[in-house]
C-alpha positions as CSV (number, residue, x, y, z in Angstrom):
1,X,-22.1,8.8,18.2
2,X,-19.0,8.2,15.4
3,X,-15.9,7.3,17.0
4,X,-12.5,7.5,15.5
5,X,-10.2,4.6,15.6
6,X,-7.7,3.3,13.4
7,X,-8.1,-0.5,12.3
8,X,-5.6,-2.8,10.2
9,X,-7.4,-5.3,7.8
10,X,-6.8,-9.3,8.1
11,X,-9.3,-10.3,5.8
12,X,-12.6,-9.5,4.0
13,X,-16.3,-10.9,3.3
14,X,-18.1,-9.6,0.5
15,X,-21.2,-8.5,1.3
16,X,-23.9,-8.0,-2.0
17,X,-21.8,-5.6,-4.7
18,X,-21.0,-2.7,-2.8
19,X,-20.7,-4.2,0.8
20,X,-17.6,-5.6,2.7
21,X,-16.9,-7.1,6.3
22,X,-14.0,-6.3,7.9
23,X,-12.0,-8.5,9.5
24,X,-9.7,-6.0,11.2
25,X,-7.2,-5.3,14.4
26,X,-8.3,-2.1,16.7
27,X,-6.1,-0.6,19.4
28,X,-9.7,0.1,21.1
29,X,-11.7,-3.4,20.8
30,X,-8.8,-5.5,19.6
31,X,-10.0,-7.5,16.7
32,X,-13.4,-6.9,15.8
33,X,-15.5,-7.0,12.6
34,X,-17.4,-4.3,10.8
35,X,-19.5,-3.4,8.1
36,X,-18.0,-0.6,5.3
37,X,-19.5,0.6,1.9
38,X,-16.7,-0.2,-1.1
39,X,-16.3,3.4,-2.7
40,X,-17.7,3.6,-6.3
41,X,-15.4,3.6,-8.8
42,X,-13.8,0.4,-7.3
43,X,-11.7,1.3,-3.7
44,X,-10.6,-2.4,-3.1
45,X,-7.2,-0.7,-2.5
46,X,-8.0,0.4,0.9
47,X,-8.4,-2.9,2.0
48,X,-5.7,-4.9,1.0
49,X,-3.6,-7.2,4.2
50,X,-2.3,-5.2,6.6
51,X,-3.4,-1.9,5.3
52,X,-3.2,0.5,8.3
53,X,-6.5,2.8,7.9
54,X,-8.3,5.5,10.0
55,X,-12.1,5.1,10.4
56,X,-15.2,6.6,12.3
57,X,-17.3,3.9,13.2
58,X,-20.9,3.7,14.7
59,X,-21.9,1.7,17.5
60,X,-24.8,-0.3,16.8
61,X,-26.8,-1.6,20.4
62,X,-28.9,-4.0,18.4
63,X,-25.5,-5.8,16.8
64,X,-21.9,-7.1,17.3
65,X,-21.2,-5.9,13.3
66,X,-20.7,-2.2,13.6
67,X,-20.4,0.1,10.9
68,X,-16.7,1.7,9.7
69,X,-17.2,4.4,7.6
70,X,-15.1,7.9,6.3
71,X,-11.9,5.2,5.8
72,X,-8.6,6.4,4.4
73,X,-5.6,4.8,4.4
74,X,-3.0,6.0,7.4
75,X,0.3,5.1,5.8
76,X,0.3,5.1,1.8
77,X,2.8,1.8,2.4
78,X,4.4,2.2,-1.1
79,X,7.1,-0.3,-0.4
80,X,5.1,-2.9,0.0
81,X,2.3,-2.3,-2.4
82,X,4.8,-1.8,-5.0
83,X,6.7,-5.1,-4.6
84,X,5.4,-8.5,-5.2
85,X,7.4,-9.9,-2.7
86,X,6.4,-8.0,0.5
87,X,3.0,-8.3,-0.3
88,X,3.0,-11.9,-0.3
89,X,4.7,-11.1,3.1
90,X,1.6,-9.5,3.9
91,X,-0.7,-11.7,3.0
92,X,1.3,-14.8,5.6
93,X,1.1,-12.1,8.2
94,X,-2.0,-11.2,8.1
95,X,-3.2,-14.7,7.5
96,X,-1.4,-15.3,10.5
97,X,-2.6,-13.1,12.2
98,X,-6.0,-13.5,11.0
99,X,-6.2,-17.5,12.4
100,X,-5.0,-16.8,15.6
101,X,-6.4,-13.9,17.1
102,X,-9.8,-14.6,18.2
103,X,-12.9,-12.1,18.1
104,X,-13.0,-10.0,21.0
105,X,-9.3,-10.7,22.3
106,X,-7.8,-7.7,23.0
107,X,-3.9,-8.5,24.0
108,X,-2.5,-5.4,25.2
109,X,0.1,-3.7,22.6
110,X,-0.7,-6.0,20.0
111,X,-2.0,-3.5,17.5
112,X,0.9,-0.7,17.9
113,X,3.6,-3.8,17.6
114,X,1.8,-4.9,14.2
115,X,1.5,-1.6,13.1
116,X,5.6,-0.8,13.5
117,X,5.7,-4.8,12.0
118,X,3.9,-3.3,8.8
119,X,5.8,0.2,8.9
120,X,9.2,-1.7,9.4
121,X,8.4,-4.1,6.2
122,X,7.3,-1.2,4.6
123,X,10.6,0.4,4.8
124,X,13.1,-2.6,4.6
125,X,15.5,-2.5,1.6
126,X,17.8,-5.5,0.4
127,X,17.9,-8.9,2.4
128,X,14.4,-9.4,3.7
129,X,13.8,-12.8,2.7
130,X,13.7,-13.9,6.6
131,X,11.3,-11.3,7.9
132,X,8.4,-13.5,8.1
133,X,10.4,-15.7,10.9
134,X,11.2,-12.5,12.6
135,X,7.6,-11.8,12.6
136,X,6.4,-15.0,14.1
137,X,9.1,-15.2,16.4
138,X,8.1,-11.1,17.9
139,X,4.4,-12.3,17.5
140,X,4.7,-15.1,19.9
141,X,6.6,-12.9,22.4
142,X,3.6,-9.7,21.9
143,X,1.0,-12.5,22.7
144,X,3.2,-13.4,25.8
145,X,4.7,-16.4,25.2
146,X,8.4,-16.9,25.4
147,X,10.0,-17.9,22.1
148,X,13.3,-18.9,23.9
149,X,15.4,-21.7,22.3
150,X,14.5,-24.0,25.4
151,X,11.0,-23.4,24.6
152,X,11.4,-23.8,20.8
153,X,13.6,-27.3,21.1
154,X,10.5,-29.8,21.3
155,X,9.2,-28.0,17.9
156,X,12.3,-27.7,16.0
157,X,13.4,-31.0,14.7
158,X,16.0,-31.2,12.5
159,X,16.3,-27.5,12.3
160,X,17.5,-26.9,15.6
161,X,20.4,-25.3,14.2
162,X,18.5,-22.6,11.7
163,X,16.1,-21.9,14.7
164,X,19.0,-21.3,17.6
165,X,20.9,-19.1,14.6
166,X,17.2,-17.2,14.6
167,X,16.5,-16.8,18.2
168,X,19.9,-15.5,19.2
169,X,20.2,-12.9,16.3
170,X,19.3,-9.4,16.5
171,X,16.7,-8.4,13.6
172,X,19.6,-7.2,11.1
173,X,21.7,-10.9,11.6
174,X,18.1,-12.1,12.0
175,X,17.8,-10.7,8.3
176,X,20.9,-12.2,6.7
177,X,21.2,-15.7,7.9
178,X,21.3,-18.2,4.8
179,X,18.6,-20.1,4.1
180,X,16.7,-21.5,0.8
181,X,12.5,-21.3,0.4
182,X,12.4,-24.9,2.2
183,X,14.2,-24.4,4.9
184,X,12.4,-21.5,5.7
185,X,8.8,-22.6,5.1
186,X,10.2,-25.8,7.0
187,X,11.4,-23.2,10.4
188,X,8.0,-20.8,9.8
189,X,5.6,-24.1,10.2
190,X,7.8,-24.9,12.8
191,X,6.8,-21.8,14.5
192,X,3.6,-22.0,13.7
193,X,3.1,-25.3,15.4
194,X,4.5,-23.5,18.3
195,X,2.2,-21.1,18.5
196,X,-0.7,-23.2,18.0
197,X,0.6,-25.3,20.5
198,X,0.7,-22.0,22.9
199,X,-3.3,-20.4,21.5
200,X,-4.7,-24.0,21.0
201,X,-5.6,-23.3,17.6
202,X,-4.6,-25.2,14.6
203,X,-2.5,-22.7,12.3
204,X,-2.5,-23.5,8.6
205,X,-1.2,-20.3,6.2
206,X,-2.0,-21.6,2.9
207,X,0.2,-18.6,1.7
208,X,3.4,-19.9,3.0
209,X,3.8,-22.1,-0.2
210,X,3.8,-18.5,-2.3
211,X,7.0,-17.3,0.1
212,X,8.8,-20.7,-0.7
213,X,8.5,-20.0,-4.3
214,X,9.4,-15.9,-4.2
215,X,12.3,-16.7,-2.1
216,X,13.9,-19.9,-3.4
């Protein structure tokens, strides 16, 4: 029996020429990996980072790799897939997301707060330069962890100040806090240190160096 579930893509493994895995965030498995088809004619779009899509997909008893099938995409997400810039946001996030979240963990939440993460990027005009700190700093708190400054201190350094300015701003000061492409890939590993520190995993987003150069 199909069922209908909405997923939102990490990453991809080609499969042969016209097969993909899925690498993807359910709100009914949590992140989980399945098989698709690529439409003829190319279809690649539909699974770019963080594309929201809805799916049927097929239980298979004699696998772990089910089958998505009947995709489209849920949110067209024209701000972002028409700006260079947010979609090298994307592609931290869901790199991010993508080394952290583990196979079968299902956190609670986690797949509605990225999904309004995406929709809120999606829709952002002007000063967004800061949103991927946002996002790591609302990601720690939807895996349950407490990014309070006291909690931060041992991980921030020398930028103690640029963190404490972060932490105790609401998302639109959050956005326009001044700060140059090293600073901010300096606070973001920061971050990520932290939250490898909190899901023992060892988070290195080769994509941050791409948001140090778009937002010098």
């Amino acid at each position: 029996m199909d069922l209908h579930t909405r997923l939102i893509i990490l990453n991809t493994t080609k499969i042969g020429e016209r097969s993909l895995v899925l690498h993807a965030l359910s709100p009914d498995w949590g992140r989980r990996s399945f098989i698709a088809s690529v439409p003829k004619g190319g279809g690649m779009a539909l699974f770019q980072p963080l594309t929201v899509l809805d799916a049927e997909v097929r239980e298979n008893p004699r696998s772990d790799l089910w089958r998505a099938h009947a995709l489209s995409a849920s949110h067209p997400l024209t701000g972002i897939r028409t700006s260079a810039a947010k979609n090298a946001m994307t592609l931290f996030m869901s790199e991010v997301l993508y080394r952290t979240v583990r196979d079968g963990a299902r956190e609670e939440g986690l797949f509605e707060w990225c999904e309004r993460s995406i929709l809120t990027l999606d829709a952002l005009q002007g000063d967004y330069a800061n949103y991927h700190l946002r996002f790591l700093l609302e990601f720690a708190a939807a895996l349950g962890f407490s990014p309070s400054l006291e909690d931060l201190m041992p991980f921030a350094g020398e930028r103690l100040q640029e963190v404490r300015a972060l932490v105790q701003s609401d998302f639109g000061a959050c956005m326009l806090i001044p700060l140059n492409g090293e600073t901010r890939s300096e606070i973001a590993e920061i971050l990520l240190r932290y939250l490898g520190y909190h899901t023992e995993t060892r988070i290195e987003a080769r994509s941050l160096r791409v948001l140090r150069e778009l937002f010098r």
